[in-house]
TIDRENMAR-453026 format. One line per field, with one value per residue: x, y, z of N, C-alpha, C in turn; residue number from 1. Coordinates in Angstrom, 2 decimals. Example, Ala and Ser with C-alpha at 12.3 -4.5 7.8 and 13.67 -1.06 7.14 Angstrom:
<recs>
n_u (13.19; 12.85)
n_v (-5.69; -2.25)
n_w (7.80; 7.08)
ca_u (12.30; 13.67)
ca_v (-4.50; -1.06)
ca_w (7.80; 7.14)
c_u (13.20; 12.90)
c_v (-3.30; 0.03)
c_w (7.80; 7.87)
k (1; 2)
</recs>
This chain:
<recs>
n_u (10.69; 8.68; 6.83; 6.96; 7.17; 4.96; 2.84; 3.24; 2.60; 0.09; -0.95; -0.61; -2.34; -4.62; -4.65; -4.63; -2.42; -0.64; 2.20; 4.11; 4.28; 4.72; 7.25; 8.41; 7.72; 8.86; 11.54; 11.55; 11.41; 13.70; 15.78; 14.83; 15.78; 18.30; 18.94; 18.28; 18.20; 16.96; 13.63)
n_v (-5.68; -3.46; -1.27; -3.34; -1.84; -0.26; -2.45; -3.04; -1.65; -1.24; -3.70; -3.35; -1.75; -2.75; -4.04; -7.43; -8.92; -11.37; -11.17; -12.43; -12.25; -9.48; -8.76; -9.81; -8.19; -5.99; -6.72; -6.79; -4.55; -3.31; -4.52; -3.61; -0.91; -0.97; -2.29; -0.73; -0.94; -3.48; -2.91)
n_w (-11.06; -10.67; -8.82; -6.56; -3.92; -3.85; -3.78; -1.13; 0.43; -0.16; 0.89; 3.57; 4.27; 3.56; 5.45; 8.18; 8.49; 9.59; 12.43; 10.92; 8.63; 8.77; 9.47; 6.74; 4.92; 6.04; 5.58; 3.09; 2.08; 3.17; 1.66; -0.90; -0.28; -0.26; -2.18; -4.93; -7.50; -7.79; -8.03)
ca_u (9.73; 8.44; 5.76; 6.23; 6.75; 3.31; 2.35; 3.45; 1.76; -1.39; -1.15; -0.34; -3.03; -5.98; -4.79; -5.41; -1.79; 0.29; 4.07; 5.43; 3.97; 5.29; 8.61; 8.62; 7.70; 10.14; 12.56; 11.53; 11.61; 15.29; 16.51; 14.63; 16.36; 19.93; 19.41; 17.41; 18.10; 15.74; 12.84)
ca_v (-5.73; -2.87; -1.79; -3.39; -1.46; 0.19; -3.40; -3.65; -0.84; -1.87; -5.14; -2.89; -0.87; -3.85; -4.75; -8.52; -10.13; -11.85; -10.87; -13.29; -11.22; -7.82; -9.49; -10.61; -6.89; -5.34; -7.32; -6.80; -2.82; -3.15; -5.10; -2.78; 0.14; -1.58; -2.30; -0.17; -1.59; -4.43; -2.40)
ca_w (-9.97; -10.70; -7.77; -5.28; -2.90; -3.81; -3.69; 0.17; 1.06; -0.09; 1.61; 4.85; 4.08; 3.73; 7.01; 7.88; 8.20; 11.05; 12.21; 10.28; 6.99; 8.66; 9.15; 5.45; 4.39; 6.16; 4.94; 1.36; 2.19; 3.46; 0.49; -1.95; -0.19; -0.08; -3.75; -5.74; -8.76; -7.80; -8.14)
c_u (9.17; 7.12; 5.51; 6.50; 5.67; 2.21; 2.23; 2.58; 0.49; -1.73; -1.52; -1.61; -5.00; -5.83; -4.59; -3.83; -0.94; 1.55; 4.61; 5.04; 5.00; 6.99; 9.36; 8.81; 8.52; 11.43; 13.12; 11.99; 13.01; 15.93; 16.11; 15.64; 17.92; 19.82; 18.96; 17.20; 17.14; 14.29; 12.29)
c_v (-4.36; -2.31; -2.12; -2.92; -0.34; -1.36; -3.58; -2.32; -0.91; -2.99; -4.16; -2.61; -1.67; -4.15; -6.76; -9.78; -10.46; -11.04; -11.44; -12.22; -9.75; -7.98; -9.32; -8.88; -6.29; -5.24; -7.10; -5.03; -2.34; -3.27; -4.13; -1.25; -0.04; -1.38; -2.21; -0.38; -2.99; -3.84; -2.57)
c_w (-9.68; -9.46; -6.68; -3.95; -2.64; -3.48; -1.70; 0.73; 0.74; 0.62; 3.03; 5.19; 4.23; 5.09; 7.24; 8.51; 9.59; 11.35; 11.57; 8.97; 6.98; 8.61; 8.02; 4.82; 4.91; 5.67; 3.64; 1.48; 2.03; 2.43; -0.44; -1.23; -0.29; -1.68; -4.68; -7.17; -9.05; -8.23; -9.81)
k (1; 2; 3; 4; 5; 6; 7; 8; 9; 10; 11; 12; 13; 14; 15; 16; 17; 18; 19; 20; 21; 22; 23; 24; 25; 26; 27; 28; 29; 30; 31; 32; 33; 34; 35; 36; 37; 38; 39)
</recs>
């Protein structure tokens, strides 16, 4: 999964999405930082 958290920051970055989205991205942030081997 190479990306994405260049991917989530472009999303951020267009703007556009609800709380439930920022939620979701956060989420994904946490987990990629817990377990960097996902990446």
């Amino acid at each position: 999964m190479s990306g994405l958290a260049e991917d989530l920051d472009a999303i951020a970055a267009a703007g556009g999405y609800d709380k439930t989205d920022a939620v979701v991205e956060e989420a994904v942030r946490e987990l990629l930082r817990r377990r960097p081997e996902l990446r």
